[in-house]
GURONU-203005 format. One record per residue: x, y, z of N, C-alpha, C in turn; residue in one letter; residue number from 1. Coordinates in Angstrom, 3 decimals. Layout:
<recs>
<<X Y Z> <X Y Z> <X Y Z> A NUM>
...
</recs>
This chain:
<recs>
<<124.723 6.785 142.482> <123.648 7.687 142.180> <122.727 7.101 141.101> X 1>
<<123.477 5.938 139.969> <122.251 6.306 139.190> <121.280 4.786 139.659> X 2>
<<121.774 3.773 140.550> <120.681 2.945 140.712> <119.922 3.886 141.697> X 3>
<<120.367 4.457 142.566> <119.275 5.380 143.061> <118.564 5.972 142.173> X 4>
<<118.825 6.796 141.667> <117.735 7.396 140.555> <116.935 6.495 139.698> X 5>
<<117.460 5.505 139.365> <116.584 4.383 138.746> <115.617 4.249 139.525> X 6>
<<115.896 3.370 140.839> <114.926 2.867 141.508> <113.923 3.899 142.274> X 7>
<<114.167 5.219 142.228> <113.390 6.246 142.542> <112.393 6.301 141.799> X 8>
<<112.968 6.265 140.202> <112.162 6.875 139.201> <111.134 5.691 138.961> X 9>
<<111.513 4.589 139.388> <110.459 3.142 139.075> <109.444 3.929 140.427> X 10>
<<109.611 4.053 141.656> <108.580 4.441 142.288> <107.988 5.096 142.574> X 11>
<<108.144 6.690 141.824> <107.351 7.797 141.258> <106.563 7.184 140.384> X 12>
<<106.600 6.655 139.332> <105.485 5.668 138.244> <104.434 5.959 138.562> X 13>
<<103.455 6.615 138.008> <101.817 6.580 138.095> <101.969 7.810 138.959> X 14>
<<102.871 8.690 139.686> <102.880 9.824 140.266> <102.929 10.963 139.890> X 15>
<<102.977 10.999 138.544> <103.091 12.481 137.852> <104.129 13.169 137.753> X 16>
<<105.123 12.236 139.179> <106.669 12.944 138.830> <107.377 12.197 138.168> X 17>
<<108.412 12.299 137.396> <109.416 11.768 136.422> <110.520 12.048 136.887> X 18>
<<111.893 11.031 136.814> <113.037 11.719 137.572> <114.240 10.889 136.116> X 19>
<<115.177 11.924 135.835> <116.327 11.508 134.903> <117.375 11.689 135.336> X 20>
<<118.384 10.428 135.382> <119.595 10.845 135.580> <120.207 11.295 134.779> X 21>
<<120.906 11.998 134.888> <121.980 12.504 134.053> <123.475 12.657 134.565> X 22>
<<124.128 11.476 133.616> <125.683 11.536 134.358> <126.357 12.106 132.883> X 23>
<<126.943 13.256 133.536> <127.496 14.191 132.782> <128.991 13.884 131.851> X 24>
<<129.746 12.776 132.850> <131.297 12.939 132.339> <131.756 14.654 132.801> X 25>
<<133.079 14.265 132.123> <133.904 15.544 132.009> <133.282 16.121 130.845> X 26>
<<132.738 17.878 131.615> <132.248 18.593 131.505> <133.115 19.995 130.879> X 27>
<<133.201 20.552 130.384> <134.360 21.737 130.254> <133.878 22.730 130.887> X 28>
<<134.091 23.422 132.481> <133.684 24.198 132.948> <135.089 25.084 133.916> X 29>
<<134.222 25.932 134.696> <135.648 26.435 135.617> <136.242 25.796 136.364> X 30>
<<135.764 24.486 136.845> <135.798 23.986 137.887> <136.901 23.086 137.945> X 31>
<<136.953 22.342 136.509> <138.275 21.813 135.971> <139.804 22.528 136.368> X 32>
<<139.873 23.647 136.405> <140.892 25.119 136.510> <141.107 25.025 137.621> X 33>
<<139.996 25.744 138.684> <140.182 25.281 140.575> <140.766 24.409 140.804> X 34>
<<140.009 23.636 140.310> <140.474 22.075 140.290> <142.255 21.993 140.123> X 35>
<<142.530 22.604 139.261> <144.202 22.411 139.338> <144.684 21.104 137.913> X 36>
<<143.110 21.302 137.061> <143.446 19.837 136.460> <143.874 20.753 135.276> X 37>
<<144.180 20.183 134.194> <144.747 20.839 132.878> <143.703 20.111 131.731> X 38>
<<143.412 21.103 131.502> <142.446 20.612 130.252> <143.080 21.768 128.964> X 39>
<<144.537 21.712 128.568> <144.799 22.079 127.777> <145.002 21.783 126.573> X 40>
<<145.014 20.051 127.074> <145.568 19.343 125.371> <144.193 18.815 124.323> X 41>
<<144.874 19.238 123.298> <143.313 18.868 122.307> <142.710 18.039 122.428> X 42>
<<143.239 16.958 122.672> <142.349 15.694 123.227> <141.681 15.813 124.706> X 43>
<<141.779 16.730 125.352> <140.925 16.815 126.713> <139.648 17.912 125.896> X 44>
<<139.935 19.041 124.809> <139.275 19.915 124.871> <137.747 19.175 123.874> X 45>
<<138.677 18.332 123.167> <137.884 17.617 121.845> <136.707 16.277 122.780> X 46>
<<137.430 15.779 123.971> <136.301 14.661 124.416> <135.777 15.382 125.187> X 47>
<<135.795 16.813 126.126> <135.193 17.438 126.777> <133.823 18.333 126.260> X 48>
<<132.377 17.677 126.614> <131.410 18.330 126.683> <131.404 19.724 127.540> X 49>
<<130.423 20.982 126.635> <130.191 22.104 127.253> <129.128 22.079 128.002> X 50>
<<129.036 23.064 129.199> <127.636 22.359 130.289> <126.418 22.772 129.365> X 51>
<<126.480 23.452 128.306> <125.095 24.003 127.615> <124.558 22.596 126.840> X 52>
<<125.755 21.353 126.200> <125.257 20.704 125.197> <125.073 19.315 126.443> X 53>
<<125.624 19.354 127.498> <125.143 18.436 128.683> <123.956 18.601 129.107> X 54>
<<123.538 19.678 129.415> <121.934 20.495 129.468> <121.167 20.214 128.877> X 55>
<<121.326 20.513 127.505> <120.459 19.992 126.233> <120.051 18.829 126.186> X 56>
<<121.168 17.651 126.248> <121.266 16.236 126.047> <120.582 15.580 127.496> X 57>
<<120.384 16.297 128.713> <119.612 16.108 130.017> <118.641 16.229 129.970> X 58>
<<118.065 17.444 129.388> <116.744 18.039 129.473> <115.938 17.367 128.200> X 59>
<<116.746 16.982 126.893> <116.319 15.913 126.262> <115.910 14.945 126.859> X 60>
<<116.125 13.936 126.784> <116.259 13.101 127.792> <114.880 12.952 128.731> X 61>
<<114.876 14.170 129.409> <113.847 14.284 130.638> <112.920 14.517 129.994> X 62>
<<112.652 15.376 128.848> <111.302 15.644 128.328> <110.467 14.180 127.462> X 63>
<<111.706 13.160 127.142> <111.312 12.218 126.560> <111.073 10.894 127.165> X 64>
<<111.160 11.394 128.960> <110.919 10.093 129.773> <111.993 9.179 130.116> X 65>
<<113.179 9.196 129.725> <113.894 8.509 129.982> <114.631 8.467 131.101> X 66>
<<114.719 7.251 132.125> <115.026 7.775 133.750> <116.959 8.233 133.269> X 67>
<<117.638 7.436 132.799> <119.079 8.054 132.723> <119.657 8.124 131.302> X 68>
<<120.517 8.653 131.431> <120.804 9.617 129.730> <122.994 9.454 130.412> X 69>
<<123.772 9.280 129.560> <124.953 9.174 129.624> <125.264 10.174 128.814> X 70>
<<125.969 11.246 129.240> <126.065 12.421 127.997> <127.531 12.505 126.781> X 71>
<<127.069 12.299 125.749> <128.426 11.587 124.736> <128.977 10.549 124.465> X 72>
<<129.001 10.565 123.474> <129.665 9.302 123.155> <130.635 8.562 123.873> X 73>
<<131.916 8.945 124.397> <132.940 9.090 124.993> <132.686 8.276 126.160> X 74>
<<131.734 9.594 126.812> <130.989 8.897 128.212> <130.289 7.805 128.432> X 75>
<<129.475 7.836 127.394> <128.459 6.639 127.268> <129.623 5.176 126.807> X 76>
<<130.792 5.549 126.077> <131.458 3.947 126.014> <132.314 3.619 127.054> X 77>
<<132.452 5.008 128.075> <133.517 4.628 129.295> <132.261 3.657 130.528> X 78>
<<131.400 4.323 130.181> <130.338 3.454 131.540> <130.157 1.926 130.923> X 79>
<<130.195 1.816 129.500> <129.805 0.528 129.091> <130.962 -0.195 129.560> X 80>
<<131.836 0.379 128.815> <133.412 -0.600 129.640> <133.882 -0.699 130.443> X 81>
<<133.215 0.030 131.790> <134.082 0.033 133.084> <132.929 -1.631 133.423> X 82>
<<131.960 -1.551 132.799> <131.133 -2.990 133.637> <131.664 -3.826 132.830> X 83>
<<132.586 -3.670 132.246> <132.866 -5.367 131.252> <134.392 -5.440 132.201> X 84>
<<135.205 -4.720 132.927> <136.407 -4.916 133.335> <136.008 -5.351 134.715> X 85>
<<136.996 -6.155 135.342> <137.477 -6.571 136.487> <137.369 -5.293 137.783> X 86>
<<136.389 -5.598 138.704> <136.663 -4.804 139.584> <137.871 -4.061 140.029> X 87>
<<138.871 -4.614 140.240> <140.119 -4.161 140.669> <141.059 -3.407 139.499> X 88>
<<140.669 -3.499 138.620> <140.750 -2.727 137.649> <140.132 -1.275 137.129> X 89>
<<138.873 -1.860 137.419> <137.936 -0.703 137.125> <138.315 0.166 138.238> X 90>
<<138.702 0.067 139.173> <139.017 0.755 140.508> <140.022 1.639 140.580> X 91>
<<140.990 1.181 139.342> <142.447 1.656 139.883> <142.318 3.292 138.769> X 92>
</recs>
């Protein structure tokens, strides 16, 4: 999704439309629960963004032009390090 959105947002340019990605990470919502996942331990609740401050940090972001936005810290050092590891790694 986000080289798509990149390369979208390069060819909107001069179109008046603007497009931002926004990759959220783990989010703290209901969906986690359905989901069947456990987000009980402090360390899931403490690296878990709320969708209001993901929102914020998106819509930031979009108002300031920027095609993609990584939301948190957390998030933003897991995307940096999954491209420095070994495919077959990054995979597993």
């Amino acid at each position: 999704m986000l080289n798509f959105g990149e390369a979208l947002a390069h060819e909107l340019q001069g179109s008046g439309v603007s497009l931002t990605v926004l990759s959220p990470g783990a989010t703290a919502t209901g969906f986690m629960e359905v989901a069947g996942q456990d987000t009980s331990s402090p360390l899931m609740r403490w690296l878990m963004m709320t969708s209001e401050e993901v929102a914020r940090l998106g819509l930031g972001a979009m108002f300031k032009g920027r095609r993609s936005i990584v939301a948190g810290w957390f998030n933003a050092f897991n995307a940096y390090i999954v491209r420095l590891m070994p495919r077959r790694l990054a995979a597993w």
